[in-house]
C-alpha positions in Angstrom: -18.1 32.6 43.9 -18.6 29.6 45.8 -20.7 27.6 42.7 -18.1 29.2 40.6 -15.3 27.6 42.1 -16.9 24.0 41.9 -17.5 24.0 38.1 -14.3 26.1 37.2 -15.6 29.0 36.0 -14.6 32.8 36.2 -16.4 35.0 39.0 -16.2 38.6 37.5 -17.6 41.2 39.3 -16.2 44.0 36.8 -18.9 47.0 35.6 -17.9 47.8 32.2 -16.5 51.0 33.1 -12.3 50.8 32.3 -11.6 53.7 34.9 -13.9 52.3 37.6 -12.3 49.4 36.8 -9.0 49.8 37.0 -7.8 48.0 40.3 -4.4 51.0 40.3 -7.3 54.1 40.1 -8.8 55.8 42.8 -12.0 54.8 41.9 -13.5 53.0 45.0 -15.1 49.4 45.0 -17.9 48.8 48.0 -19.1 46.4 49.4 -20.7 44.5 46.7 -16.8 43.7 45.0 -15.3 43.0 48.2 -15.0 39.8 50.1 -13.1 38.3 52.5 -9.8 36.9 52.9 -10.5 34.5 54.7 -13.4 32.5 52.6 -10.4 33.0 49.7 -8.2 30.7 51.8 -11.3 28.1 52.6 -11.4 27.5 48.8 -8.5 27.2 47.8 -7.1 25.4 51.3 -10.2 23.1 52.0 -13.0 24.0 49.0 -15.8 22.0 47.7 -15.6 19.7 45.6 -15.8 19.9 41.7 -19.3 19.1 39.7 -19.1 16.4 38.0 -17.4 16.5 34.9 -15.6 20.0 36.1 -12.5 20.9 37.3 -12.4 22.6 40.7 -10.2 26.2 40.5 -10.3 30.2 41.4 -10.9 32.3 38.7 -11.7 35.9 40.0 -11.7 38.6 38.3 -12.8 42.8 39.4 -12.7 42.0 43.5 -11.3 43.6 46.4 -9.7 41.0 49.0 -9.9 42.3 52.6 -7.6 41.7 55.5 -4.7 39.6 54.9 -4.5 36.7 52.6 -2.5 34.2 54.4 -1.7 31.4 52.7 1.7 30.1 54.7 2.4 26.9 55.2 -0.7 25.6 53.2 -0.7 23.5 50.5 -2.8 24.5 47.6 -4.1 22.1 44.9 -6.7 23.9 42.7 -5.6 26.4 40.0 -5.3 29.8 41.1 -6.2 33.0 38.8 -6.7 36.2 39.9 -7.3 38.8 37.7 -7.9 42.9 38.0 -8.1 42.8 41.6 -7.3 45.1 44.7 -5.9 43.6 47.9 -6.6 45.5 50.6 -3.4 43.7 53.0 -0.3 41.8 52.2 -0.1 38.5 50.9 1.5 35.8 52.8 3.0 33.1 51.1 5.9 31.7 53.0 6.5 27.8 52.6 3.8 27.5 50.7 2.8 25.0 47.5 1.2 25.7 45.0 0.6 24.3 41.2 -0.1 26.9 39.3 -0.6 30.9 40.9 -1.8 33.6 38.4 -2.3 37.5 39.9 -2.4 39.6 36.9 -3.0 43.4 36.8 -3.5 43.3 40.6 -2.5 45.9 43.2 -1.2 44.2 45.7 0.4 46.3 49.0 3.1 43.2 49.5 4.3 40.0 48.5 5.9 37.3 51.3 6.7 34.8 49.5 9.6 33.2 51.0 10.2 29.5 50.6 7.1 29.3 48.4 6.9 26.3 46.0 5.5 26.0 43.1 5.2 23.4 40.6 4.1 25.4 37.4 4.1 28.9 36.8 4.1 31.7 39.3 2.7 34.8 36.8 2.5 38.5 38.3 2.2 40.7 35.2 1.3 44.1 35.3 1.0 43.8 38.8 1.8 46.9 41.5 3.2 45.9 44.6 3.6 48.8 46.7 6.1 47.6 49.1 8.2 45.1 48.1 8.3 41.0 47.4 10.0 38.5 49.2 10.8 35.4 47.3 14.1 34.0 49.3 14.7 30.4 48.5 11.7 30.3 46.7 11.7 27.3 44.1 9.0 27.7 40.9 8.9 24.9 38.9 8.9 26.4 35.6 8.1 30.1 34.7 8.5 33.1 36.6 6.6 36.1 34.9 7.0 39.4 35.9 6.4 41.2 32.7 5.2 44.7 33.0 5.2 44.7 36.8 5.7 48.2 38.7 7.7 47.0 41.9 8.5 49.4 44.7 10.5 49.6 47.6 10.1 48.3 51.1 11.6 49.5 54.4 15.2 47.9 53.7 14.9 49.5 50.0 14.6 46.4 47.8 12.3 45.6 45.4 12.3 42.3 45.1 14.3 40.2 47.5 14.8 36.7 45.6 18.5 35.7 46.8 18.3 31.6 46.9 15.7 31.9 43.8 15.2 29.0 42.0 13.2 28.5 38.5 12.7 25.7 36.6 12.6 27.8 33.0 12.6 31.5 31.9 12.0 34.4 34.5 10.7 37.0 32.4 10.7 40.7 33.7 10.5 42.7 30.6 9.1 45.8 30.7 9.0 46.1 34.2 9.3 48.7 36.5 11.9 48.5 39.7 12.0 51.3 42.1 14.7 50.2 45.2 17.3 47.2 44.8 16.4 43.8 42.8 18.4 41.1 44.7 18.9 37.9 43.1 21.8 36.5 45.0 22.8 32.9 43.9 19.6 32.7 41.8 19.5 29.7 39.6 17.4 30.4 36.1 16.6 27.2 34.2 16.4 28.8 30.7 16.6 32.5 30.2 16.7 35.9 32.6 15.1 38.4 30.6 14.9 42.4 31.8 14.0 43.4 27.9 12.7 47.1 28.0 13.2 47.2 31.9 13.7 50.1 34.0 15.5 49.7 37.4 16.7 52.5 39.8 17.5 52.6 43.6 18.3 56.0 44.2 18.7 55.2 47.7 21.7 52.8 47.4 24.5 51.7 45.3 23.1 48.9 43.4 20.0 48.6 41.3 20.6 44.5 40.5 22.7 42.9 43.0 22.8 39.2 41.8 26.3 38.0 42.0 26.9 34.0 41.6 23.7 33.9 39.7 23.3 31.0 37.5 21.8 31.2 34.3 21.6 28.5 31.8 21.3 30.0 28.4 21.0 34.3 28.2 20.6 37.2 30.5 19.2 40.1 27.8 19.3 43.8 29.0 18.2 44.6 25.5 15.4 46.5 24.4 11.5 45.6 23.9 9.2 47.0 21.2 6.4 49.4 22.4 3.1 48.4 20.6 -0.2 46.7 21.6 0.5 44.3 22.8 4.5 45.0 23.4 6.5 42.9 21.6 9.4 41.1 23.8 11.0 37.8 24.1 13.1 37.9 21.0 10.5 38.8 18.4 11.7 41.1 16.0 10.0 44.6 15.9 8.4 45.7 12.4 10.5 48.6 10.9 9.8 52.4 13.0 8.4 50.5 15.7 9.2 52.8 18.6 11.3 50.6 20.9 12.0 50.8 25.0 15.7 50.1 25.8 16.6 48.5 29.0 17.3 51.4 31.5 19.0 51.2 35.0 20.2 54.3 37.2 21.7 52.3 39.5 24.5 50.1 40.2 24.9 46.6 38.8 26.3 43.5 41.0 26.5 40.1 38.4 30.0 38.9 40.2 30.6 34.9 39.8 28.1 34.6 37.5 27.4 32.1 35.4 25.8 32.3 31.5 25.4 29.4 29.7 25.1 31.4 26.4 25.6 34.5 26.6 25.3 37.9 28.3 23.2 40.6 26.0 23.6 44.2 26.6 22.3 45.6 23.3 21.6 49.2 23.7 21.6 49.1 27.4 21.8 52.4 29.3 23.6 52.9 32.7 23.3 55.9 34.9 25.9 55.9 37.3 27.4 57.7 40.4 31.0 58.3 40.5 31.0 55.3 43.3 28.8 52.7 41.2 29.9 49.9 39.3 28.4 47.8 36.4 30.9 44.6 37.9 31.5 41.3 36.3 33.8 39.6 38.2 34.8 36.5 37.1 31.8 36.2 35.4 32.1 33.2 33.0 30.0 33.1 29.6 30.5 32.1 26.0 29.9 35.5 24.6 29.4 38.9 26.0 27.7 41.6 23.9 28.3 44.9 25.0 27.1 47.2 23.5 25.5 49.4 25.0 25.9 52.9 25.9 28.9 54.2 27.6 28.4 55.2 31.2 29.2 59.0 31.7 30.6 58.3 35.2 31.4 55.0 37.4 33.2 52.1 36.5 32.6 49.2 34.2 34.4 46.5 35.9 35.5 43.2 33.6 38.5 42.1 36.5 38.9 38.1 36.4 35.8 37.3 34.0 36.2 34.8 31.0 34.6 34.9 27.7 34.9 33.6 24.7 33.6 36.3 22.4 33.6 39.6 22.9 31.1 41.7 20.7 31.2 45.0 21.2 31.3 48.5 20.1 33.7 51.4 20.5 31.2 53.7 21.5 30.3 51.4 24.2 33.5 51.7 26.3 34.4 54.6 29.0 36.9 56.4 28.9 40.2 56.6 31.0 39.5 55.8 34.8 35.9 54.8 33.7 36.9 50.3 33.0 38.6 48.1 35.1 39.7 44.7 33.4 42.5 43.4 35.1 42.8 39.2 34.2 39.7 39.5 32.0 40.0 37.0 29.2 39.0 36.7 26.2 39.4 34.7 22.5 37.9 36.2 19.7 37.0 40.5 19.7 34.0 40.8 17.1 33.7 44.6 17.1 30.0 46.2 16.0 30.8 49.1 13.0 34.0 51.1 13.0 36.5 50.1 15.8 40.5 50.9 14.4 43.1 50.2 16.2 44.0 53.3 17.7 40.5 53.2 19.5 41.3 49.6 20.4 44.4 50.5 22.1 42.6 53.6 23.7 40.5 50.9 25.2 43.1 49.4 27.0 44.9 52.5 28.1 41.5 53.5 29.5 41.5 49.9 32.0 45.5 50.6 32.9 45.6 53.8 35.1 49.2 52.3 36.0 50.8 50.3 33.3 50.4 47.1 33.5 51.5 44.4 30.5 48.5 42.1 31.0 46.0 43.6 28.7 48.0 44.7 26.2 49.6 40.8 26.1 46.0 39.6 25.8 44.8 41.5 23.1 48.3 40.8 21.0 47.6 37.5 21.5 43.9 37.4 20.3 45.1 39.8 17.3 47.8 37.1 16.0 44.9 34.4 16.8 43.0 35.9 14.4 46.1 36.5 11.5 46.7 40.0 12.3 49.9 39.8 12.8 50.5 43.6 11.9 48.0 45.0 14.2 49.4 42.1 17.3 53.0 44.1 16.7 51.1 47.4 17.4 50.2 46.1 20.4 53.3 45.4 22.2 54.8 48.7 20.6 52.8 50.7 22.3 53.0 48.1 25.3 56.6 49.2 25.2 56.1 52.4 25.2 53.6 52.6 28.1 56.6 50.8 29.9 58.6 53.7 28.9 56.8 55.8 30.8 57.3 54.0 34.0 61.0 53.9 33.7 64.1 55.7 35.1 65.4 59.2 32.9 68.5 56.7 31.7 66.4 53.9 31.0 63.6 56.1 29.4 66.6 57.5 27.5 67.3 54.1 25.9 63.7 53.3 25.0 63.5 56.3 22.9 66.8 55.1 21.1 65.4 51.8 20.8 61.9 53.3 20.0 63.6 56.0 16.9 65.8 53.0 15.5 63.8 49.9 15.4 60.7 50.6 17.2 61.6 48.2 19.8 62.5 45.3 17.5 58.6 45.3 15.7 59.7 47.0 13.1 63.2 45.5 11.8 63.4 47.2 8.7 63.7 50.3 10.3 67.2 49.2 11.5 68.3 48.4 8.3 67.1 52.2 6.9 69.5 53.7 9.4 72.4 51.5 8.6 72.0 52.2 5.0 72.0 56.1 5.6 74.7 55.9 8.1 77.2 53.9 5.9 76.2 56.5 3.0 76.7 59.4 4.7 80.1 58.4 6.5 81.3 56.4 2.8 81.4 59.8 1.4 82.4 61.5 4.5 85.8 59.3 4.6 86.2 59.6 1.1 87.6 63.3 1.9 89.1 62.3 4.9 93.2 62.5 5.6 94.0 58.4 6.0 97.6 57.9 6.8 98.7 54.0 6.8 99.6 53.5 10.6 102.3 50.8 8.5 103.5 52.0 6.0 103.3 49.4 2.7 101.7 46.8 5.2 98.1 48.2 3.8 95.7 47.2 1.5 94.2 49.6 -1.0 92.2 52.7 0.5 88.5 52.0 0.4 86.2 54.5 2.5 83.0 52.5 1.8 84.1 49.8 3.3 86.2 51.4 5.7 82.9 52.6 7.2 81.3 49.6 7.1 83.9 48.1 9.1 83.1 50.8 11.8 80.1 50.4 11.5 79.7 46.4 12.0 80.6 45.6 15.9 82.3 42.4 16.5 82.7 41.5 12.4 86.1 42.5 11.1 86.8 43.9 7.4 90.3 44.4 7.8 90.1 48.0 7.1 89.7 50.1 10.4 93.0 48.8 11.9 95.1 49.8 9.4 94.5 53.6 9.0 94.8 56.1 11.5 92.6 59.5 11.5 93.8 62.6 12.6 91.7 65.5 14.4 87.7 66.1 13.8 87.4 62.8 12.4 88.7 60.4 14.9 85.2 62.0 17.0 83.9 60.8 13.7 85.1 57.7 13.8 84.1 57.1 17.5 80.3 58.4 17.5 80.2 56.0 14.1 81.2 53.0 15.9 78.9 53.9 19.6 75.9 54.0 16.7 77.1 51.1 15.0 76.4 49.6 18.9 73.3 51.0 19.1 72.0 49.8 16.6 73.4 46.5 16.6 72.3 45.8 20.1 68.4 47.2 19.5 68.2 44.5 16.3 69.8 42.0 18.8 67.3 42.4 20.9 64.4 42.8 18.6 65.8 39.4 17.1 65.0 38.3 20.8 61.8 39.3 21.1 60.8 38.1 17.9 61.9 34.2 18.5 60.3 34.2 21.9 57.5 35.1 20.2 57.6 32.7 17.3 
């Protein structure tokens, strides 16, 4: 190992046999595959140095490390690469520096890694760490890989505790395997956060992913990965049937603050929630949120306060009433996925408005006319208006319906005019029957019923008909419910006028 460190070479102590081979079987390794912790350190701390022409570095690959690898506080210079191997203790990294660390397809029982630097990759795919890793305030200078990794919990049931994380590019966990909460709490990502194909659950708490004021400079994908050999990730398109792995968490999910340079992907995502979990996006802030996934069964999905610019999504991706909360959540364009009419829209914010509340309904009228449909934006504050209704006193909910029969509030104007046209009809032949005595007699002009009931009908505008005849019996209550309509319906147009000019 020693002359193998000097001229850069890989130590392998592996037999050939995959099962006795594999560092997660029981199969056990002796003596002869096992060495010390300690001469690891004195290598890569203080080693030899290189042949000549060579590059000093640790390549190992197949060996058991015994006792505990403690690394803290050192500074480490050569390339690091461990490959296939057991460790028998923890491994203590804290405030340690490093150029380049590699442990891949290594059981490992923990991780310390607090305050470690780094100033390439840190790369722990396919790894098993049996009782958690701590990476506070660590700082990796570009990638973070933690594809395929099977993480479980320690004693204060997390995962991975990374809050303070910094990395210079992409932290990839794709395909990996979380058992207890992954904490990422003002985590800063350089390029991309990818969990493609990942499967989180903490059944021991409320949150699976609790990373609120995360930063992440392009995309956070929660999308699926394509099963194969290898497994296809990282945005590569899968070749048609290619059996896929969607990204899975049971488990609450914490990205308040946040912010995504690009966007926030939750193609096909699947939640599995308790009646008290969340999938919360406060404020989060992003040019474009892609939801759609599938729709939670129970718990919330939480949008309060976040801003985004485009929202794709899908209907089927929504809870239902009591299931979203989206109180100031703002958005400018909708780009709904497949079938998504307005009646489900408007389901959608019904479902984030246990009590009524004008906001989301505004908002979405707003981004409707935006886009030119001014039809489907009038919809909107109908049914705004009737939400309100429901709220309201028995007098005042009495008025609404009048308002809502008549002119639908003032959106639909030509519904007023329908009802004038009946009622004139109706009452023109009705006072063309009607016993009209002169109230002055030869101080008249001719009798003229049709416009006799327009005059009734029109508040405020005089014909020069009504005050001259007088109506006897039945239809002077005739006369009187034709004028309080004439009201009615002249003050509903008024006040769809109103509404209509504000809005213009």
């Amino acid at each position: 190992m020693w002359q193998a460190f000097r001229n850069g070479s890989v130590y392998d102590l592996r037999s050939g046999d995959p099962m006795a081979d594999d560092p997660h079987g029981g199969h056990p390794w002796g003596a002869e595959r096992s060495v010390r912790a300690r001469v690891v350190c004195m290598l890569l701390l203080d080693g030899p140095p290189a042949l000549s022409g060579r590059v000093s570095s640790l390549k190992l690959a197949g060996l058991q490390i015994t006792d505990v690898l403690d690394l803290a506080g050192g500074e480490v210079l050569p390339y690091a690469e461990l490959k296939h191997c057991r460790f028998e203790k923890e491994i203590l990294f804290p405030e340690a520096k490093f150029t380049t660390l590699r442990l891949v397809n290594c059981s490992i029982p923990r991780v310390e890694a607090a305050r470690l630097h780094t100033e390439g990759d840190l790369h722990l795919p396919r790894c098993r760490i049996h009782n958690g890793m701590r990476l506070t305030d660590a700082q990796i200078g570009t990638d973070l890989l933690l594809n395929q990794a099977v993480i479980y919990r320690d004693r204060r049931g997390n995962s991975i505790m990374g809050d303070g994380l910094s990395v210079g590019q992409d932290l990839q966990a794709e395909m990996m395997e979380s058992h207890g909460q992954l904490s990422l709490r003002g985590a800063k990502i350089g390029v991309s956060f990818s969990l493609r194909g990942s499967q989180l659950a903490n059944p021991y708490g409320r949150r699976a992913l609790n990373a609120p004021q995360m930063t992440v400079e392009r995309t956070l994908y929660m999308t699926p990965a394509a099963l194969g050999d290898p497994p296809m990730s990282s945005g590569t398109t899968p070749a048609r049937g290619t059996r896929v792995q969607r990204f899975d968490c049971q488990g609450g999910i914490r990205l308040d603050d946040g912010r995504f340079g690009d966007a926030v992907d939750l193609a096909q995502a699947r939640f599995t929630l308790e009646n008290d979990q969340e999938v919360s996006l406060r404020r989060v802030q992003t040019p474009e949120l892609r939801f759609l996934g599938e729709a939670p069964e129970r718990g919330k999905i939480v949008l309060s306060g976040a801003k985004v610019v485009n929202l794709i999504d899908k209907s089927t991706s929504w809870p239902g009433p009591g299931g979203l909360q989206m109180g100031g959540f703002t958005y400018e364009n909708l780009v709904p996925q497949g079938s998504f009419p307005l009646s489900r829209r408007l389901s959608w914010v019904a479902a984030a408005t246990a009590e009524y509340n004008p906001e989301p309904y505004e908002k979405l009228a707003t981004v409707l006319r935006n886009g030119g449909e001014d039809a489907d934006a009038r919809e909107v504050l109908l049914a705004k208006q009737r939400r309100r209704r429901e709220t309201l006193p028995v007098a005042a909910k009495l008025w609404g319906f009048a308002q809502d029969w008549t002119v639908a509030y003032g959106y639909r104007p030509g519904r007023a005019a329908l009802w004038m046209a009946v009622l004139w009809a109706v009452s023109a032949v009705a006072f063309s029957h009607a016993d009209h005595p002169a109230i002055k007699p030869g101080e008249h002009p001719n009798w003229n019923p049709a416009l006799f009931a327009l005059d009734l009908l029109l508040p405020v505008i005089n014909l020069g008909q009504d005050s001259y005849w007088q109506l006897r019996g039945g239809w002077q209550w005739f006369a009187a419910i034709l004028i309080l309509l004439g009201w009615v319906l002249a003050t509903t147009v008024a006040a769809g006028a109103t509404r209509l000019l504000r809005r213009n």
